[in-house]
C-alpha positions, 0 to 999 in steps of 0.5 A: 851815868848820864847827868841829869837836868830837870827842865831845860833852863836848869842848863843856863850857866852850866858852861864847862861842865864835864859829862861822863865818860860813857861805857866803851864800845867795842866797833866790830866788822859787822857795825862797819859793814852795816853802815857801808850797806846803808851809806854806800861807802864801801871803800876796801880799808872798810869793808875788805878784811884780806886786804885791809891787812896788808893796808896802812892800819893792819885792818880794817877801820871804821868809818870817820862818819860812822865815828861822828854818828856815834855822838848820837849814841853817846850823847844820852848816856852823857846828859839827860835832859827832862822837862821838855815838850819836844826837842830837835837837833839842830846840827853839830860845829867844828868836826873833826877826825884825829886818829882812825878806829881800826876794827876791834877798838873800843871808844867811848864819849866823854863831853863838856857843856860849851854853850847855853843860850836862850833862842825863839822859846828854846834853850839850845844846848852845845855839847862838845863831844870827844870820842876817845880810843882806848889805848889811843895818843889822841882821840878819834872825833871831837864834835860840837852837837847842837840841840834846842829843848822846848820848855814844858 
């Protein structure tokens, strides 16, 4: 369950704040292949089952930016931000990809409130967002997303 913040300011001093976790998500072959249509990276140790099997991970894996994206999917279901006239993602800093997301696994995002500070009328909001494997030694991408939330 998402936490919850009324407007944006209530975000000032929230710093090491933990979200989460989200539900697990299961990355199936038919979400891998979907993204290699739409990005074009259809390199075999995504797309190819049959020789995948025979590849350095026994399968297919996920894309990494497949992984990252998936922080967007995550990150409403870690925080939920209300009281704003509109918002805008302003990018994300220090990615980074751990361990790969073989077919069949299922991650989920847990987060942590790393910044807030007040910027040209917006409160801009840092999430780092660790996407974990469930069973994994070590997470699949850790990402700082960055969001400004325009006050009412």
């Amino acid at each position: 369950m998402a936490t919850v913040y009324a407007k944006p300011h209530d975000l000032i001093g929230q710093e090491g704040t933990k979200l989460g976790p989200t539900d697990w998500l299961t990355i199936d072959q038919k979400r891998i292949d979907g993204f290699a249509e739409v990005t074009g990276d259809d390199q075999w140790i995504h797309v190819d089952v049959e020789r995948a099997k025979t590849g350095p991970f026994g399968r297919t894996i996920a894309h990494g930016y497949l992984t990252l994206s998936l922080a967007n999917y995550f990150l409403p279901q870690l925080i939920d931000v209300q009281g704003f006239v509109h918002a805008v993602n302003v990018g994300t800093d220090k990615t980074r990809f751990l361990a790969p997301v073989p077919e069949g696994s299922r991650i989920r995002g847990v987060g942590e409130i790393v910044g807030v500070e007040e910027i040209k009328g917006a409160i801009q909001l840092v999430v780092r967002i660790t996407i974990e494997i469930e069973g994994g030694d070590k997470p699949a991408c850790v990402v700082d997303t960055i969001g400004r939330y325009f006050p009412e």
